[in-house]
KEKE-3310 file (N, C-alpha, C; in steps of 0.2 Angstrom, whole numbers, plus 5000, padded with zeros to 4 digits):
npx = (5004:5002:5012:5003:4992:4990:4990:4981:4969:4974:4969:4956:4952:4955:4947:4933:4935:4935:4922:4915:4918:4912:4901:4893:4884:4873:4881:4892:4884:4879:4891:4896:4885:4886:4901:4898:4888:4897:4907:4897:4895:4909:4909:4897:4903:4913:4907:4903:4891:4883:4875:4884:4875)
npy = (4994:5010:5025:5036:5034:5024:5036:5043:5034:5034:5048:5047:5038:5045:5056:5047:5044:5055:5059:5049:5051:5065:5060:5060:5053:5055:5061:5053:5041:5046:5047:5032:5027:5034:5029:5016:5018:5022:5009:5000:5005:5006:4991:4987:4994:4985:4974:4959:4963:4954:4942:4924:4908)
npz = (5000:4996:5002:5004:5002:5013:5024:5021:5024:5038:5041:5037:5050:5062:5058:5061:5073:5079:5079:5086:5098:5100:5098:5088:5079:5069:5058:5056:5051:5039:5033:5031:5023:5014:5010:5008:5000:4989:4986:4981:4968:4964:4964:4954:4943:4941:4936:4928:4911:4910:4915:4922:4918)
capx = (5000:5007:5014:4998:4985:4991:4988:4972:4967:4975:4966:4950:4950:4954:4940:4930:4934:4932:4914:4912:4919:4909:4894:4891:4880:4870:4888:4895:4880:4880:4899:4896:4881:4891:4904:4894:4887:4903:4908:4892:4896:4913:4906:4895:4907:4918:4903:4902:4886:4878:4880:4882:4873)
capy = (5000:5017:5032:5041:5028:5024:5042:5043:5029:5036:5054:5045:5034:5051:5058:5043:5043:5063:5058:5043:5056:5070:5058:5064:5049:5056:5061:5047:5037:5049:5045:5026:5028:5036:5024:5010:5017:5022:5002:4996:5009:5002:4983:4987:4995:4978:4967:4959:4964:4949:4934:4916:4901)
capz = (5000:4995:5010:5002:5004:5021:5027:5021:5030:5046:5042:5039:5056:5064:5059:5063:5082:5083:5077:5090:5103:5100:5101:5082:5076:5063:5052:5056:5050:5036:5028:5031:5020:5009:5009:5005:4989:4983:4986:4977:4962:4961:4960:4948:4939:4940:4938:4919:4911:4909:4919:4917:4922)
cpx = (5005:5006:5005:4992:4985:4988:4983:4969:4967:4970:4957:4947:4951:4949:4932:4928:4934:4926:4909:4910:4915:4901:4890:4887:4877:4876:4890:4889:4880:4887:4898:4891:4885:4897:4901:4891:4891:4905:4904:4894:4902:4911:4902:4897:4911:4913:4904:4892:4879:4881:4879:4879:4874)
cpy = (5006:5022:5033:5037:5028:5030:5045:5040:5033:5043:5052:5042:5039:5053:5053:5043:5047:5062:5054:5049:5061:5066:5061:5060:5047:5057:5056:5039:5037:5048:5037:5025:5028:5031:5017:5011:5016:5015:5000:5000:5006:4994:4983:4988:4989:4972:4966:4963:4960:4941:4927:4913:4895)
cpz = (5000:5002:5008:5005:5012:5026:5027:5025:5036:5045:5043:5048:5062:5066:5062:5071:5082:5083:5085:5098:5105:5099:5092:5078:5068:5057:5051:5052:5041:5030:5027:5027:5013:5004:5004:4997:4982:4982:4981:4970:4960:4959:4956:4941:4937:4938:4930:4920:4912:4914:4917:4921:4921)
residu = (UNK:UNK:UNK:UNK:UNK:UNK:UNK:UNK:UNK:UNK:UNK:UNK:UNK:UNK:UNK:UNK:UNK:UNK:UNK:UNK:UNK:UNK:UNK:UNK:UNK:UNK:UNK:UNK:UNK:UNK:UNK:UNK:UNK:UNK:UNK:UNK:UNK:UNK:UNK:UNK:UNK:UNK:UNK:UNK:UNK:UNK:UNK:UNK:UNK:UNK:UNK:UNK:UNK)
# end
């Protein structure tokens, strides 16, 4: 994994526990939400079109 990557990660999970800390729920609900689309948008992107059986 590249420096760069790495330190995203670390700036992401940062902001994660200031969230938890600060009792912030809804944001935190809010980015995870977030996240997840982005994930499904990428495997659709990687999905074939058509599938086999």
């Amino acid at each position: 994994m590249s420096n760069e990557i790495e330190q995203f990660l670390e700036r992401q999970d940062e902001a994660v526990s200031a969230l938890f800390l600060e009792s912030k729920g809804d944001e935190l609900t809010d980015i995870l939400v977030a996240a997840l689309e982005e994930a499904f948008e990428i495997l659709l992107e990687a999905a074939p079109a058509e599938t086999l059986h």
